[in-house]
N, C-alpha and C positions, 0 to 999 in steps of 0.2 A: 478752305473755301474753294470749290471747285470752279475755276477758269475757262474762259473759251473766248476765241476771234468770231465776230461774227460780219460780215459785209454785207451793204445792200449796194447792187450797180442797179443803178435808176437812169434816167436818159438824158438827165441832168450832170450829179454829182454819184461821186461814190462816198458812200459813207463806213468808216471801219470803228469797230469800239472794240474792247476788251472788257466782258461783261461776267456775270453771275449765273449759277443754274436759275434763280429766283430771280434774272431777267432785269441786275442791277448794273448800270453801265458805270464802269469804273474809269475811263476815260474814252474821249471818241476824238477823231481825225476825219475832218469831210474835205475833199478835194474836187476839182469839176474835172467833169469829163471831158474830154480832149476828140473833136467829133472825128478827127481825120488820122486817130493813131492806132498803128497798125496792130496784128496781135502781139505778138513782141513785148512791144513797148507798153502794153497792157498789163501785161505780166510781170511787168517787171514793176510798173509803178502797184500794184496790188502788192507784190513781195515788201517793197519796202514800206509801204504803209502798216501790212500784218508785223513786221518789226519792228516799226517809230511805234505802234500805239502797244506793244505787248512789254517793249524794255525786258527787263530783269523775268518777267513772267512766261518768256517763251516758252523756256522748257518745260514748263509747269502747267501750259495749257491743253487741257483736254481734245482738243478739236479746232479745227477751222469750219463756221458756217457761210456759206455766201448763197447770197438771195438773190436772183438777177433777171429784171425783165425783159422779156423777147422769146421765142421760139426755144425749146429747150429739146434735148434729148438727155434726161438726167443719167440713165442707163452708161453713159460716156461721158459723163460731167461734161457736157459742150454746149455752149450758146451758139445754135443754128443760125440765128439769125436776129439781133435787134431792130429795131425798126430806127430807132433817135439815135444810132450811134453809127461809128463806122463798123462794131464787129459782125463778123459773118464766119461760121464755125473755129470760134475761138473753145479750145477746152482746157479744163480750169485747173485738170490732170497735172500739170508739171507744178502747181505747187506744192501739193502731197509730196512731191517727189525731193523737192528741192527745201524744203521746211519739215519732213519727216513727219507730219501730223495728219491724222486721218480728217477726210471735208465729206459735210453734208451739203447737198446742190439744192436748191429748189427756186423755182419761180417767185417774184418777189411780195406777189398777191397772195402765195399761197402762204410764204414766212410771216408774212404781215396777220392772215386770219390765224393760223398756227399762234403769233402771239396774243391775239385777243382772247380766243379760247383759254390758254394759258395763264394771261396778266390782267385783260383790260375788261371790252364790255361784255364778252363772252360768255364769262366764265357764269358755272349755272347754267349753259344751251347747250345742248345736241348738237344743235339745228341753225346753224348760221351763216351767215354771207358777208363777206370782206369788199368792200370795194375801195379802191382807190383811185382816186381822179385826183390826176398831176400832169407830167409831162406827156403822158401819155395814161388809158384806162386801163387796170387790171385788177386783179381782183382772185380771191381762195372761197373756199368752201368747205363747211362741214355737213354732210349729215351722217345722223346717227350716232354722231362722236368722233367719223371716219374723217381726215379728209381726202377729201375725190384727188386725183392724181393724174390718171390716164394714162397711154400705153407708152406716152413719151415724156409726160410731166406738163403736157397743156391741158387738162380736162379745165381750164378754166378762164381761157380766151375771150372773157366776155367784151371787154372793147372792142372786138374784131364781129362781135356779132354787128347783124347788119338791121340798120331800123330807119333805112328808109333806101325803101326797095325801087327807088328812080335814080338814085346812086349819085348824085346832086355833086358830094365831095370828094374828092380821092385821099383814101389814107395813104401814112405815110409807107404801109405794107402795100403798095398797089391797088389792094382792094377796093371796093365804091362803097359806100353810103354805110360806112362802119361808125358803132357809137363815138368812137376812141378818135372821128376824122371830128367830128362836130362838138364837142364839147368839154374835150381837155385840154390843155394847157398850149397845145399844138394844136388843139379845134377850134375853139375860139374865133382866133384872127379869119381864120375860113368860113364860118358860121357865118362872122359879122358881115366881110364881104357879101356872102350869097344874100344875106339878108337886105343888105344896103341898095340892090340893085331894085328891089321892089317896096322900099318906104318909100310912104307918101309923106313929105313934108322935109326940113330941111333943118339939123341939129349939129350940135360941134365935133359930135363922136360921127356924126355920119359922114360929113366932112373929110374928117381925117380918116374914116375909112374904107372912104372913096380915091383919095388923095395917096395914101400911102400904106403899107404892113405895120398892121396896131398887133401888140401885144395883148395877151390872157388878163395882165393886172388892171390894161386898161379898160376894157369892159366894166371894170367890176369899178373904177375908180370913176368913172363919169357915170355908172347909176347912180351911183351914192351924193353924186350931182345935181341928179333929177334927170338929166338926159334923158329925153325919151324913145331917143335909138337906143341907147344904149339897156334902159330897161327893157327895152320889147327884145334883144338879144338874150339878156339873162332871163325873161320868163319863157321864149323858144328851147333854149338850152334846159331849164328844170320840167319843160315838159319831153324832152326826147329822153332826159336821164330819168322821169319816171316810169316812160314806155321802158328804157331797158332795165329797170330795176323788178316793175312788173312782170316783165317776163323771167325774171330771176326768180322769184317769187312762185309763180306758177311753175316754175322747171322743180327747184329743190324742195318749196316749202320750209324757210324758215324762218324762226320763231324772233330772228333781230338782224339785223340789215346793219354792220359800223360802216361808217362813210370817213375815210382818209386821205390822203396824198394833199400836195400843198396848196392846190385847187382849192379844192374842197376846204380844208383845215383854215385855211387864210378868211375865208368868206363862207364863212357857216350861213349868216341869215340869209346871204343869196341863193348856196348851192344846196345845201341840207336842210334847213329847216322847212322849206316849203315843202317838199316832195312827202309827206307820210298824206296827206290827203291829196296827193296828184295820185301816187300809188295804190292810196286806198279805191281809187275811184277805175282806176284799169284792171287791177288783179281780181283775180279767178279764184284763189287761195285767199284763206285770211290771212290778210295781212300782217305782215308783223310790225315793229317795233321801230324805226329808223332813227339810230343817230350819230352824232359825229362821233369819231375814235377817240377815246378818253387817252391813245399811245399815241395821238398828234401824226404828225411825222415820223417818226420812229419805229410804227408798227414794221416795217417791213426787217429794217435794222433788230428790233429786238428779238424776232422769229428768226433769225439768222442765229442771235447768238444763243438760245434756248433749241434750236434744232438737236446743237450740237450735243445736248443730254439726250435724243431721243425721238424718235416718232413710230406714229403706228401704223406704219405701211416698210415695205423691205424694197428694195431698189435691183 
């Protein structure tokens, strides 16, 4: 049975497994990420995780894949720039070198649609769009069968696209008024602020987030309260995520939309299930199909370790 490493670095955790051509994880190691460690010390804690989870099986694995969000220039296997972390031109090069095993790089939106085409809601489409909304938004694409890449390995930046052009938020990339500032995991709390300075009336969620730095989970834990701050937060948020889903839509045209990262995955009825008739009602294109990732969390991790049989594009 054919072997491979596959990693995903998210902005959170890293996650490593030692999986299947057929995308079966045979054991996994998830560790959190360390915001203030240097490259070095990144490297070396990836070394030794591709080791504790491979055991007896190193020699015998085909590949290392690693999926990693932020600014990439795959051409030099280097993470230009994360936005949730501390690296800034970390490349991922010394462990080819240091592990003797050939690595496939890619963005961790683009491992994650890579795996759905492959394993989950994909398969059977051409024509599809990966999103994840987590610590931060990102996201892959196929059409045609292809997927899109770009001259550096970003052609698929869509949390950085900008939807609202009075630029209200600052992402954590500098940028103003990007998807990825308002309504991930790291938007939220900003969102609610902006929003709290112009409710009319006076509720526990508004309260404390006027009072202090609320968390993603909490939004979603005082709807489900009734709060009616905190629901008018989560119906702002599914309508800016169907603006940028719509324009997704109109850009590639495709035929099913998977919605993942832990955002999303955690709170389907809030995040995902509204938006096919917020989208139907923006987009230009017919619309397609929208629903949650049937690979959970995972998809990014399991397009990691199925790269490493293969893809159809050359680096």
């Amino acid at each position: 049975m054919k072997r491979s490493v596959g990693i995903d670095m998210g902005g959170t955790w890293i996650r490593v497994a030692l999986g299947t051509e057929d995308g079966v994880i045979l054991k996994k190691i998830t560790a959190p990420v360390d915001p203030l460690a240097d490259n070095a010390s990144i490297l070396n804690q990836l070394e030794t995780l591709i080791i504790e989870v491979s055991g007896d099986s190193l020699k015998e694995i085909k590949g290392i894949g690693i999926a990693a969000a932020g600014k990439l220039d795959i051409k030099r296997s280097t993470i230009i720039f994360s936005p949730h972390t501390s690296i800034r031109s970390l490349s991922v090069e010394p462990l080819h070198e240091s592990l003797k095993k050939p690595l496939t790089f890619l963005n961790d939106g683009v491992a994650a649609a890579l795996a759905e085409l492959r394993l989950g809601a994909g398969r059977g489409h051409d024509n599809i769009v990966y999103v994840g909304i987590g610590t931060g938004i990102g996201g892959g694409i196929v059409v045609d069968g292809h997927l899109l890449i770009g001259k550096e390995g970003n052609a698929h930046e869509m949390g950085h696209m900008i939807i609202d052009a009075g630029g209200a938020i600052e992402c954590d990339c500098g940028g103003r008024g990007h998807w990825e500032a308002y309504t991930s995991g790291s938007g939220l709390p900003r969102l609610s602020r902006l929003l709290a300075q112009s409710f009319v009336g006076r509720t526990p969620f508004l309260e404390r987030s006027l009072r202090a730095k609320v968390e993603a989970r909490e939004v979603f834990e005082y709807a489900r309260k009734g709060d009616n701050f905190a629901l008018s937060v989560v119906r702002e948020a599914t309508r800016l995520n169907a603006i940028a889903m719509a324009n997704l839509v109109n850009l590639y045209d495709p035929s099913l939309i998977s919605v993942g990262g832990g955002v999303a995955i955690k709170n389907v009825d809030f995040v995902v299930s509204p938006l096919q008739s917020y989208v139907e009602r923006f987009s230009f294109n017919t619309p397609p199909k929208i629903v949650p990732s049937p690979l959970g969390e995972e998809a990014p991790l399991l397009g990691s370790v199925v790269s490493v049989f293969g893809l159809d594009f050359n680096i």
